[in-house]
DSSP file (Angstrom, degrees, kcal/mol; ACC not computed):
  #  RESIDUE AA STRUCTURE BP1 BP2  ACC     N-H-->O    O-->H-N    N-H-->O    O-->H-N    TCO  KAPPA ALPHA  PHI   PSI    X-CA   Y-CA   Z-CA
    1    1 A X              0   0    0      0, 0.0    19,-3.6     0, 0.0     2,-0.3   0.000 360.0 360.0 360.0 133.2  -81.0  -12.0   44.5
    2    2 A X  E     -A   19   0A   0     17,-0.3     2,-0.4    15,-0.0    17,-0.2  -0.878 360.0-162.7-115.9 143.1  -82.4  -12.2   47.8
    3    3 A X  E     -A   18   0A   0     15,-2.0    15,-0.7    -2,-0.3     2,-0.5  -0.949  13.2-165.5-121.4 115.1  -82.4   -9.6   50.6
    4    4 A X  E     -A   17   0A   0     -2,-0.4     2,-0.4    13,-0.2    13,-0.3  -0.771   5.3-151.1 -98.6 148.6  -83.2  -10.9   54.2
    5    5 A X        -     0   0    0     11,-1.6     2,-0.2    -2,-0.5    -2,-0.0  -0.924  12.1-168.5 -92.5 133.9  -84.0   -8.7   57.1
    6    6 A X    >   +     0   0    0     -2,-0.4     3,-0.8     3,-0.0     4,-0.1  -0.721  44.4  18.9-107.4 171.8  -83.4   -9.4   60.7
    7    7 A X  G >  S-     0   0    0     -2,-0.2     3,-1.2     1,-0.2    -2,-0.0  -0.243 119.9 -31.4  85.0-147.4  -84.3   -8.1   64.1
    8    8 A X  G >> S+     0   0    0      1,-0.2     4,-2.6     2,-0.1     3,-1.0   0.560 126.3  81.6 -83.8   9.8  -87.4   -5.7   64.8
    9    9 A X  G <4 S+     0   0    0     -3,-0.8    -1,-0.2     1,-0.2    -2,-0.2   0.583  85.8  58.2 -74.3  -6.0  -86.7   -4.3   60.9
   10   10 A X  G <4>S+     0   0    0     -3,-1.2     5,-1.4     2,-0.2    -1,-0.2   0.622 107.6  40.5-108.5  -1.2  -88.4   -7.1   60.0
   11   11 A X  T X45S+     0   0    0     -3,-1.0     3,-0.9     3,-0.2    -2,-0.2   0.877 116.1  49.2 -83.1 -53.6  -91.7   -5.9   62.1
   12   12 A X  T 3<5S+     0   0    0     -4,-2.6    -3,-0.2     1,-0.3    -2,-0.2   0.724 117.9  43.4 -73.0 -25.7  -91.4   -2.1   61.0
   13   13 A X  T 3 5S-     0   0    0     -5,-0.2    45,-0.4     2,-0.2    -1,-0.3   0.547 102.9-141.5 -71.0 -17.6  -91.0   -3.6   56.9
   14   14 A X  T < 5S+     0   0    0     -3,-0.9     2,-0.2    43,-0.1    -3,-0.2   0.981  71.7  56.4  70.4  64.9  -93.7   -5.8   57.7
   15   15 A X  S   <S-     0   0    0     -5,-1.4    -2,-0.2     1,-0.1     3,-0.1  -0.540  79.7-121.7 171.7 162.0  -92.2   -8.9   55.7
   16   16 A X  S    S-     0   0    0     -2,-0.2   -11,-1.6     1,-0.2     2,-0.2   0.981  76.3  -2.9-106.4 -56.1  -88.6  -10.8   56.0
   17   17 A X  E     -A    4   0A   0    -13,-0.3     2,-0.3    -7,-0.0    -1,-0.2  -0.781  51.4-125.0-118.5-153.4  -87.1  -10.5   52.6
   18   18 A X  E     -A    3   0A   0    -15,-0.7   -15,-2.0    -2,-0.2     2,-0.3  -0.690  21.5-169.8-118.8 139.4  -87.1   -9.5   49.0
   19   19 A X  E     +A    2   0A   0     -2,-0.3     2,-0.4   -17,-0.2   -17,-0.3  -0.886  15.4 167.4-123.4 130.9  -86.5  -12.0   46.1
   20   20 A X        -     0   0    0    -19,-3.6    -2,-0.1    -2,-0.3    64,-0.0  -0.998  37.4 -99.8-145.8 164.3  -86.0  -10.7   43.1
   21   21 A X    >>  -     0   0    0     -2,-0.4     3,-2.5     1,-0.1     4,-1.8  -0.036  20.1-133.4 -77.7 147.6  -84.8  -12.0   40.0
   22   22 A X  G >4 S+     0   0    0      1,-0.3     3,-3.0     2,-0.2    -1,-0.1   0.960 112.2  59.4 -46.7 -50.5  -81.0  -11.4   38.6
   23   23 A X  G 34 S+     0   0    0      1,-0.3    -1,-0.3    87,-0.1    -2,-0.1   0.488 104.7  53.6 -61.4  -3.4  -82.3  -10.5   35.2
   24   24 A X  G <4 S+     0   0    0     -3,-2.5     2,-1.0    57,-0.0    58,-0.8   0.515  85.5 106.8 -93.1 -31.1  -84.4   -7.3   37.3
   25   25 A X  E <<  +B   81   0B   0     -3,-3.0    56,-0.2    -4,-1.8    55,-0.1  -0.565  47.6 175.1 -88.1  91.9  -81.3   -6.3   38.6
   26   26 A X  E     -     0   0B   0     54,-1.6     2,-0.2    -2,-1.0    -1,-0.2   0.776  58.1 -76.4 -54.1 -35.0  -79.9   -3.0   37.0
   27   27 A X  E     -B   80   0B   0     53,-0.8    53,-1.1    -3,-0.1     2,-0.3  -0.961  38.7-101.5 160.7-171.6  -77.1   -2.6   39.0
   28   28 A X  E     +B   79   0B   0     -2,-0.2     2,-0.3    72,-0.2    51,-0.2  -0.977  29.7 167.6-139.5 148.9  -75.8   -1.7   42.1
   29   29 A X  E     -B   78   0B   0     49,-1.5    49,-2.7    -2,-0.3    68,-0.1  -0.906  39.9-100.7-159.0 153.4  -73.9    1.5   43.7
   30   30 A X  E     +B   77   0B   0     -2,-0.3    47,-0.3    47,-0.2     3,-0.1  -0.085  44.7 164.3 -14.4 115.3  -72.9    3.0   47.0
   31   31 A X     >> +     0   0    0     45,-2.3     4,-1.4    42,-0.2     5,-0.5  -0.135  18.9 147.4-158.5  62.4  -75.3    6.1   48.3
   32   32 A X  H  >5 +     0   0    0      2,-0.2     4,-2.5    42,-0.2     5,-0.2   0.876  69.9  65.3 -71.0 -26.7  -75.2    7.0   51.4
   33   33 A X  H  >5S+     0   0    0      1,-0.2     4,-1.4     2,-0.2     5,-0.3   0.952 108.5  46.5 -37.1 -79.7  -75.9   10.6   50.6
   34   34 A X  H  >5S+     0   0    0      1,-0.3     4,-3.8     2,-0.2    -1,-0.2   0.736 111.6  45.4 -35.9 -39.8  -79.1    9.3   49.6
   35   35 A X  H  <5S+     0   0    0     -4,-1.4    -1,-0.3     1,-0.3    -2,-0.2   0.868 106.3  61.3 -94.5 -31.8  -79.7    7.2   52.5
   36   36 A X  H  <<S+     0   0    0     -4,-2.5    -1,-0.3    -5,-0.5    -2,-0.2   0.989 116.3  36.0 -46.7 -54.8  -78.5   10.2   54.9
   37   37 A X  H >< S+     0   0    0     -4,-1.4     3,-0.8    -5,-0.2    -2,-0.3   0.939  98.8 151.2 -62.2 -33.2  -81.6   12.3   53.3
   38   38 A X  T 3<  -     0   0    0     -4,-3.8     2,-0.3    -5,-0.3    -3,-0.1   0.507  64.0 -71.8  10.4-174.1  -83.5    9.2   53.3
   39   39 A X  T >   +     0   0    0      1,-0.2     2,-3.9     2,-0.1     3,-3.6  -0.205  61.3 170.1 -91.1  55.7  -87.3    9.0   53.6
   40   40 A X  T <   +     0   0    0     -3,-0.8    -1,-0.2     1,-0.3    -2,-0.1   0.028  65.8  47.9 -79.2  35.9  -87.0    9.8   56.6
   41   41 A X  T 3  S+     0   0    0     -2,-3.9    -1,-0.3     2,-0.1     3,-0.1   0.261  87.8 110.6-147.1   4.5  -90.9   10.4   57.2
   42   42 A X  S X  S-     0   0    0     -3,-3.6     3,-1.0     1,-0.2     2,-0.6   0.117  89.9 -68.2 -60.9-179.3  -91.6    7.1   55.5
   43   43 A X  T 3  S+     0   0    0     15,-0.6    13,-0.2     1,-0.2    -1,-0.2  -0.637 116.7  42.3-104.4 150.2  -92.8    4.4   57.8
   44   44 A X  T 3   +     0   0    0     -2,-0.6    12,-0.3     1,-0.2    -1,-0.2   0.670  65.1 147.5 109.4   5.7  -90.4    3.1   60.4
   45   45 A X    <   +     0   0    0     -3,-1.0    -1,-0.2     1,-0.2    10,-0.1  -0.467   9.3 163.9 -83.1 163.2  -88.7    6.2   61.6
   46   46 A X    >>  +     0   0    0      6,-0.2     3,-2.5    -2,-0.2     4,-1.1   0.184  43.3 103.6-160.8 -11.9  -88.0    5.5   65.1
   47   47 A X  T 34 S+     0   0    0      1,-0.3     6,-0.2     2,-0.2    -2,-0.0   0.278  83.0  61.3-102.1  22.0  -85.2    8.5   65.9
   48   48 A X  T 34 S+     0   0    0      4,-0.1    -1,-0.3     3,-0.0     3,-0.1   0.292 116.6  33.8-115.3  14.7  -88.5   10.3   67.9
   49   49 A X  T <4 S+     0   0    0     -3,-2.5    -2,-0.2     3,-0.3     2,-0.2   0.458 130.2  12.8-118.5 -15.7  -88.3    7.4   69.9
   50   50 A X  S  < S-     0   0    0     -4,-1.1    -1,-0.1     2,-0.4    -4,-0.0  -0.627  88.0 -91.4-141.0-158.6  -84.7    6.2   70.3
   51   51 A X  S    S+     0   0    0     -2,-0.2     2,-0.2    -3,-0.1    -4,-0.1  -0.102  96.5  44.8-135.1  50.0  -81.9    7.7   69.6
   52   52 A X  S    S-     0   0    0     -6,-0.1    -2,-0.4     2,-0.0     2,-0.3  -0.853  75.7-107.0-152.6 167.9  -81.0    6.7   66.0
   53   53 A X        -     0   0    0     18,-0.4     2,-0.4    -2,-0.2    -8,-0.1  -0.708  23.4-173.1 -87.2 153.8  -82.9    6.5   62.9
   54   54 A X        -     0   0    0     -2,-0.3     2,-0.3     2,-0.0    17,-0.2  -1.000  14.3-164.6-154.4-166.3  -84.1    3.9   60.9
   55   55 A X        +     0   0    0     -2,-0.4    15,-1.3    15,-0.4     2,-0.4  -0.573  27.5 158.7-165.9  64.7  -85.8    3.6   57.5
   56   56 A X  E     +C   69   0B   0     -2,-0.3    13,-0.2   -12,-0.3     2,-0.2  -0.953  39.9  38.0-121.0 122.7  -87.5    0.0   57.0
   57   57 A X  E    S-C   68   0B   0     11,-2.2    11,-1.5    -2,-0.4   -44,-0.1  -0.622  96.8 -45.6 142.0 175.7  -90.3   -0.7   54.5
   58   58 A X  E     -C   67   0B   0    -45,-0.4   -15,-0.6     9,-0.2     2,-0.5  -0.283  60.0-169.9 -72.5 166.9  -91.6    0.2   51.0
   59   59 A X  E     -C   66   0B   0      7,-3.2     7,-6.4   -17,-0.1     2,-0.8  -0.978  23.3-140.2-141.5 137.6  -91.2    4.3   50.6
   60   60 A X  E     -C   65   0B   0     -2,-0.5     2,-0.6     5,-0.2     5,-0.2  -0.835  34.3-177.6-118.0 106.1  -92.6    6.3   47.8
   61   61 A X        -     0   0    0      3,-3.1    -2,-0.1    -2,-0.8   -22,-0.0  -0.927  57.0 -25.3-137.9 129.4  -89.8    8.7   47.3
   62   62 A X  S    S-     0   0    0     -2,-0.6    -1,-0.2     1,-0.2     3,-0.1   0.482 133.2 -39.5  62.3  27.9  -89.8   11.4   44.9
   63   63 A X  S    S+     0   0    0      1,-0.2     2,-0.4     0, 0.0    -1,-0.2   0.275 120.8 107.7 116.8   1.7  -92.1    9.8   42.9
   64   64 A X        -     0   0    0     22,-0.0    -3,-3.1    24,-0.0     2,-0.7  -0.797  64.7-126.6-109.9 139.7  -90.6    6.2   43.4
   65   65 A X  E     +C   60   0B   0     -2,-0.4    22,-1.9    -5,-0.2    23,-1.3  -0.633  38.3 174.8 -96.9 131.6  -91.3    3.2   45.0
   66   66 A X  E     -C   59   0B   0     -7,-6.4    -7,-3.2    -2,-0.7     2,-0.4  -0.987  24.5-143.9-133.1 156.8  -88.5    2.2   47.0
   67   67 A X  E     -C   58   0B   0     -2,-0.3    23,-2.5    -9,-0.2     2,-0.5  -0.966  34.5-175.1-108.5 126.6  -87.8   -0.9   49.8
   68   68 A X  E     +Cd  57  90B   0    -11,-1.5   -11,-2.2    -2,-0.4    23,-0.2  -0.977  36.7 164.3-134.6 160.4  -85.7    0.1   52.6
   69   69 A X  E     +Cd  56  91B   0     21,-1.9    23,-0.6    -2,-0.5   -13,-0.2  -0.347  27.2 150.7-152.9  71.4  -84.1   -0.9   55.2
   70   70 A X        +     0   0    0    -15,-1.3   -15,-0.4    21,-0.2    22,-0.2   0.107  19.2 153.3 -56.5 169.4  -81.6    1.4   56.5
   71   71 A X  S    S+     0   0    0    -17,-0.2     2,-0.6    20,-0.1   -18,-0.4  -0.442  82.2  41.5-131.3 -45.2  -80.0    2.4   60.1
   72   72 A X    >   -     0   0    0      1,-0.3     3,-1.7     3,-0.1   -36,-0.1  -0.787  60.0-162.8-115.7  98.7  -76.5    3.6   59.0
   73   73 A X  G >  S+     0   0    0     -2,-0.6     3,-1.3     1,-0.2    -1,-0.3   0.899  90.0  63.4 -43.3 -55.7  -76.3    5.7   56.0
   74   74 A X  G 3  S+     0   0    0      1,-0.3    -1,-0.2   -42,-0.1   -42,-0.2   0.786 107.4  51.6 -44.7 -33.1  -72.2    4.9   55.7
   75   75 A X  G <  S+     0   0    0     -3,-1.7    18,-0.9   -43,-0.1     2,-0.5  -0.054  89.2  99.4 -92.3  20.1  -73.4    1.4   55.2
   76   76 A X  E <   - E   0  92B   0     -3,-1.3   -45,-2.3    16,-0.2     2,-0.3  -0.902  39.9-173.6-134.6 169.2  -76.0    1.4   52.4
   77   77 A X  E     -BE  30  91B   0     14,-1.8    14,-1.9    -2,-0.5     2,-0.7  -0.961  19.0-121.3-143.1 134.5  -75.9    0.7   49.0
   78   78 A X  E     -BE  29  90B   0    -49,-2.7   -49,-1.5    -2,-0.3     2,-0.9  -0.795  10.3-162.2 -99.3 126.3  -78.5    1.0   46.2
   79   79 A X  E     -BE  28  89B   0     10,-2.9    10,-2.0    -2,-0.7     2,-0.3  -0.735   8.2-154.7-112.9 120.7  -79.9   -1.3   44.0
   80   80 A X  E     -BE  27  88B   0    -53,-1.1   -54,-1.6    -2,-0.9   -53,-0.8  -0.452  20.4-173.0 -79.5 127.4  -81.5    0.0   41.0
   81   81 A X  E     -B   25   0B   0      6,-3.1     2,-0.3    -2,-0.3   -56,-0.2  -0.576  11.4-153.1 -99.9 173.6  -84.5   -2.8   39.5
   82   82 A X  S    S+     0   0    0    -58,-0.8     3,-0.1    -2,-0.1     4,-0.1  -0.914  80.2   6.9-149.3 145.8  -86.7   -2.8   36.1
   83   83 A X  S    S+     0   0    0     -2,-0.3     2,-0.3     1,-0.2    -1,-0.1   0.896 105.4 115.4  60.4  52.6  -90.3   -4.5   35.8
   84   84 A X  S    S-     0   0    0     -3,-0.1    -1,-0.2   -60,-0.1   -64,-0.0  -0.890  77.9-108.7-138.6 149.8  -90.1   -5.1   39.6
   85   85 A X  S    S+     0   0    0     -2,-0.3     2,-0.5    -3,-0.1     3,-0.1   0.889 105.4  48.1 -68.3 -20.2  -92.6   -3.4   42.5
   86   86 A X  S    S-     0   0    0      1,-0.1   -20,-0.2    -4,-0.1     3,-0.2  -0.940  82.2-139.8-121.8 159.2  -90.2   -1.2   43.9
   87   87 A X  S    S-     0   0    0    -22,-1.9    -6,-3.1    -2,-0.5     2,-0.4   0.718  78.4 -21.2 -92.8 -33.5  -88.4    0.7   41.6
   88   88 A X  E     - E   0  80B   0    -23,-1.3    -1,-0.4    -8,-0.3     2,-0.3  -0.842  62.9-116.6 177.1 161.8  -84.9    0.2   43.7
   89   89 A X  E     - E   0  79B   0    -10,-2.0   -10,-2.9    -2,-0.4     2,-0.4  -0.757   7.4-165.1 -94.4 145.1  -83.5   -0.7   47.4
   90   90 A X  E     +dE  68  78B   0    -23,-2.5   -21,-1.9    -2,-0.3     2,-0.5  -0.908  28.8 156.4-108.1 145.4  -81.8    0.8   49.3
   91   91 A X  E     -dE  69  77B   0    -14,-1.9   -14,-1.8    -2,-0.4     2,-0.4  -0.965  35.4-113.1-153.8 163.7  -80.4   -1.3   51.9
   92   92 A X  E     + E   0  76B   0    -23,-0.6   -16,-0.2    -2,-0.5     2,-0.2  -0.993  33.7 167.3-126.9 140.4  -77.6   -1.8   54.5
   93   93 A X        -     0   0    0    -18,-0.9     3,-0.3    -2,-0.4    -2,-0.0  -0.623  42.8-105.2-140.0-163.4  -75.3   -4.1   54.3
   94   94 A X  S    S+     0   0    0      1,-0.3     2,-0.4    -2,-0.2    -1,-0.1   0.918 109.6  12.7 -83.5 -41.4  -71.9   -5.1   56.0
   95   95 A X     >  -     0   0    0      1,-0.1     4,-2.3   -20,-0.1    -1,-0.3  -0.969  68.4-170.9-125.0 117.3  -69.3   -4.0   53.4
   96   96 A X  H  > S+     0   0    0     -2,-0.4     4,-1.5    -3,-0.3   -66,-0.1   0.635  84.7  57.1 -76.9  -7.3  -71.2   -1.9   50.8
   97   97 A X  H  > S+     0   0    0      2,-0.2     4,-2.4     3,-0.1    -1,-0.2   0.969 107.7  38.4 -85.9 -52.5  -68.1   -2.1   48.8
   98   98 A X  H >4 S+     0   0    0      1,-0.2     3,-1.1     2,-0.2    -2,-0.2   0.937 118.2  51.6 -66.1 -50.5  -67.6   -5.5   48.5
   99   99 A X  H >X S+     0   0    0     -4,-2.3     4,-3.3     1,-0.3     3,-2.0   0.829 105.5  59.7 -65.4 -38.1  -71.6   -6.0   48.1
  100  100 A X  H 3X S+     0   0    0     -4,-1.5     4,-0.7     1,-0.2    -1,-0.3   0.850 109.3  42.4 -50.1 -43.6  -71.5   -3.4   45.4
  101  101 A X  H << S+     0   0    0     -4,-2.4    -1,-0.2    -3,-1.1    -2,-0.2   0.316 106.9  58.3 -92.1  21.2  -69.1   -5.4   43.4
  102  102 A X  H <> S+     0   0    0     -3,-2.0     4,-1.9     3,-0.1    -2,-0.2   0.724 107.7  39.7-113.8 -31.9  -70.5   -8.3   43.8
  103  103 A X  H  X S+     0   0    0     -4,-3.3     4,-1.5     1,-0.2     5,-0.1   0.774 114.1  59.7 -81.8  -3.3  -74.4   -7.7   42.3
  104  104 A X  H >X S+     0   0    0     -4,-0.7     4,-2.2    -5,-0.5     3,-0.5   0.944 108.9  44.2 -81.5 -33.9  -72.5   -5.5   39.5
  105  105 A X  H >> S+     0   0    0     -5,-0.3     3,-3.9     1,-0.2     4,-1.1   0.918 114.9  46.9 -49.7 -75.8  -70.5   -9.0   38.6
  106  106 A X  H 3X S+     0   0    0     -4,-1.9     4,-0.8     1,-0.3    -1,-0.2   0.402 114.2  43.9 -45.2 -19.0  -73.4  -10.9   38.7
  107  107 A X  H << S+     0   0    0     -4,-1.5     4,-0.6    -3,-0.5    -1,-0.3   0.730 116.7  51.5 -69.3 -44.2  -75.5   -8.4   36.5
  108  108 A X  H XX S+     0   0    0     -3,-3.9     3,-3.1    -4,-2.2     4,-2.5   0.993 118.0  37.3 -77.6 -59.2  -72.2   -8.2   34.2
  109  109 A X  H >X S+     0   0    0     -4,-1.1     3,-2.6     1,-0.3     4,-0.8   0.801 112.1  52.7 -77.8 -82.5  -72.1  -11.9   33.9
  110  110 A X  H 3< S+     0   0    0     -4,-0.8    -1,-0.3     1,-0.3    -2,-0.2   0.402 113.3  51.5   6.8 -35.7  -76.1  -12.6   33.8
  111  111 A X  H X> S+     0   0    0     -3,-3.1     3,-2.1    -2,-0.7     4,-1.7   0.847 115.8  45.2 -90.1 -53.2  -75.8   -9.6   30.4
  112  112 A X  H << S+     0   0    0     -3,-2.6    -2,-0.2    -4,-2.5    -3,-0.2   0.941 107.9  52.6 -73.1 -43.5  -73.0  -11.8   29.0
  113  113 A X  T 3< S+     0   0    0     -4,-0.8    -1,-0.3    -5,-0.2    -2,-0.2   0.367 106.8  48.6 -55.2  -4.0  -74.5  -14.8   29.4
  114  114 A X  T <4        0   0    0     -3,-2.1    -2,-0.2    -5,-0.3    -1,-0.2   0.521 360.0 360.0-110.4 -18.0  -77.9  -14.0   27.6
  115  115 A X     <        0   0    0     -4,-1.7    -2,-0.2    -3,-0.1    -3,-0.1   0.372 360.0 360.0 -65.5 360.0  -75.9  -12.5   24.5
């Protein structure tokens, strides 16, 4: 699974994507709650400069290493890892629904296929 970043999300995360492997990939689910609290004192907060937030880079929240790269909470989705550096992403994506169901196929198929 690869995640790319564009725009100035890719200065304030300091790197242009993620790759990480299917078989790392726990699953995927919808959180914008989360991403509404976000780490929103992590590095990359911008909303004392503009007049939005955003929430790009690794984050150690609540005791977890997380990559994010946030602007619209409605719009993010989590993706949980194992045996990975960040413990899960949070990300925004265009349809969080559809994206949601697409790394939980690929997870389900990836489990069936190693059985």
């Amino acid at each position: 699974m690869t995640v790319t970043l564009r725009g100035l999300d890719v200065v304030w995360a300091t790197r242009r994507r993620i790759v990480v492997p299917l078989g790392h990939v726990r699953g995927a689910r919808r959180d914008a709650q989360a991403a509404r609290h976000g780490p929103w004192l992590g590095a990359g907060r911008t909303d004392a400069l503009l007049d939005y937030a955003v929430a790009a880079g690794p984050m150690l929240v609540h005791g977890r290493h997380e990559f994010w790269d946030v602007h619209d909470p409605a719009r993010a989705v989590a993706i949980d890892l194992a045996g990975e550096q960040y413990d899960r992403l949070v990300i925004e994506v265009e349809d969080p629904v559809a994206t949601v169901e697409a790394v939980n196929a690929a997870v389900g198929r990836q489990k069936r296929d190693a059985a």
